[in-house]
C-alpha positions as CSV (number, residue, x, y, z in Angstrom):
1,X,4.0,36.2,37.0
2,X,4.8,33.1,38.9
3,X,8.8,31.5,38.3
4,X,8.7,27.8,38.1
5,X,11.9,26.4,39.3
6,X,13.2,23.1,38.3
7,X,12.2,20.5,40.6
8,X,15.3,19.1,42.8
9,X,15.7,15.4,41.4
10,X,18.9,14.8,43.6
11,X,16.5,15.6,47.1
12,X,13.4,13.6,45.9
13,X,15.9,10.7,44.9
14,X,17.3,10.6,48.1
15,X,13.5,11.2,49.8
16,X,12.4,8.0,47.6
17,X,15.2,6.1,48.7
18,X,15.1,6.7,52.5
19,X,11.3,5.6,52.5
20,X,12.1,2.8,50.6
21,X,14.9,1.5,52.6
22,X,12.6,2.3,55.8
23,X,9.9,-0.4,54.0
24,X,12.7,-2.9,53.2
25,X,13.7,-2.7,56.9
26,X,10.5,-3.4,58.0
27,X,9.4,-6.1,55.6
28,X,12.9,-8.0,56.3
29,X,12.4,-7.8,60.0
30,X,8.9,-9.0,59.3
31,X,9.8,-11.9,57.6
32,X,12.6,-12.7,60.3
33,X,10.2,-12.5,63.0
34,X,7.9,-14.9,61.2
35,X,10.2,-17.6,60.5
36,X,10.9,-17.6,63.9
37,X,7.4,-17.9,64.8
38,X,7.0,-20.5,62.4
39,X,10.0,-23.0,63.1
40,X,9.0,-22.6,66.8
41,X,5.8,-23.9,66.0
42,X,7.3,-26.9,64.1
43,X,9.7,-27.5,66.6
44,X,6.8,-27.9,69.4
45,X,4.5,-29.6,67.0
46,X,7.5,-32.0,66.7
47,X,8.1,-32.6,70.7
48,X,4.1,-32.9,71.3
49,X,4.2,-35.8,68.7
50,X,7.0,-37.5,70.9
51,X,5.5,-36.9,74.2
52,X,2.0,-38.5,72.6
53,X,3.7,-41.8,70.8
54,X,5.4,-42.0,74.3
55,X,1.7,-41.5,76.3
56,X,0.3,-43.9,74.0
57,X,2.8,-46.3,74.3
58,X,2.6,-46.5,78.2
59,X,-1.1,-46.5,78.5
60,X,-1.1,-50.0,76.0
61,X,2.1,-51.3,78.6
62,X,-0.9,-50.3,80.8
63,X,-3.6,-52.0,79.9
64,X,-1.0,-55.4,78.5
65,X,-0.3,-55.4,82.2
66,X,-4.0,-55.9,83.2
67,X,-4.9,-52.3,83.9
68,X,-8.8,-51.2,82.6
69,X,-10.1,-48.0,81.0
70,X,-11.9,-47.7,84.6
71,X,-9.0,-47.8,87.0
72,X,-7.0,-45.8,84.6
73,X,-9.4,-43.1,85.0
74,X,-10.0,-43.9,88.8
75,X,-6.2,-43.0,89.1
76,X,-6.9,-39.8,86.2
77,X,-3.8,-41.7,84.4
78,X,-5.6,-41.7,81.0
79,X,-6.7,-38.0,79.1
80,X,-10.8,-38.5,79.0
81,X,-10.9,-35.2,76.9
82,X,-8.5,-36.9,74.1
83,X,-10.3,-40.6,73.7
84,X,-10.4,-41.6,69.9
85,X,-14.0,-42.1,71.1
86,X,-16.1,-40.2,67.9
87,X,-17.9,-37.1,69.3
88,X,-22.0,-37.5,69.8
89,X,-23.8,-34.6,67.5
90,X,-27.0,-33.2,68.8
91,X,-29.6,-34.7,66.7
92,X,-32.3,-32.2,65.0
93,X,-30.5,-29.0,64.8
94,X,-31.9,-29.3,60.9
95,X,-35.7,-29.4,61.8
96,X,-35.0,-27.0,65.4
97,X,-33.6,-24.2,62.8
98,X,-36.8,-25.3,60.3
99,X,-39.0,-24.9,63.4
100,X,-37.6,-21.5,64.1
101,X,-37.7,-19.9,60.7
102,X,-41.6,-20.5,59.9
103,X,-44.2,-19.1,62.1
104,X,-44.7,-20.4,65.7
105,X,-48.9,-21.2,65.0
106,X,-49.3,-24.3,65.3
107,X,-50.4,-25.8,62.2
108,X,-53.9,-27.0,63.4
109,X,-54.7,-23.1,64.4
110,X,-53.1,-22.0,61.0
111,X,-55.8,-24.4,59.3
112,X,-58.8,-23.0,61.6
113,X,-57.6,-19.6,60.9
114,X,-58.0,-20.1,57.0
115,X,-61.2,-22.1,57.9
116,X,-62.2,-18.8,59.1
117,X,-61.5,-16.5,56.6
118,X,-64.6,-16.0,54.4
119,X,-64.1,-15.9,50.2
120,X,-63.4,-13.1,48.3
121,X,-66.9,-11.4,46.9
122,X,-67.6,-12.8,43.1
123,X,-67.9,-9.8,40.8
């Protein structure tokens, strides 16, 4: 015959506790880590809108003083990569992925093949 023993509430308590403390730890040092991470962020997104308003501002003192979009970029003073010029799109990527997705016959051979094909016998 097998003696059950009472379990030990005072040792699983203190078991509980420990892991949960352990997870508290963690979670705090988590958050702590990510606020950091997050008002570093802000504080550079903050200094890279100075430093463009003040680029911005000396390129049009720039061009007020008679300089052109040309000689700027002769002298790699303005950032080509950065123009509020609207990005050119590659035009037909809608009938290119059509093209791709039906069969490569052209359709003058896909005509000659049904051509071709003789009707079913009549019963």
């Amino acid at each position: 015959m097998m003696l059950m023993t009472a379990p030990d509430f005072a040792n699983i308590e203190a078991k509980i506790r420990a892991e949960a403390d352990n997870k508290m730890a963690a979670a705090r040092d988590l958050a702590a880590a990510r606020r950091t991470l997050l008002d570093a962020r802000a504080e550079f997104a903050t200094t890279d809108a100075a430093n463009l308003k003040a680029v911005a501002d000396a390129e049009a003192a720039a061009r007020a003083a008679g300089f052109d979009d040309k000689t700027l970029a002769e002298w790699n003073l303005t950032d080509t990569k950065n123009s509020s010029r609207p990005r050119r799109t590659t035009r037909g990527r809608a009938s290119d992925k059509r093209a791709r997705t039906t069969s490569r016959v052209p359709a003058a051979a896909q005509q000659a093949a049904v051509d071709d094909v003789p009707p079913p016998p009549q019963q």
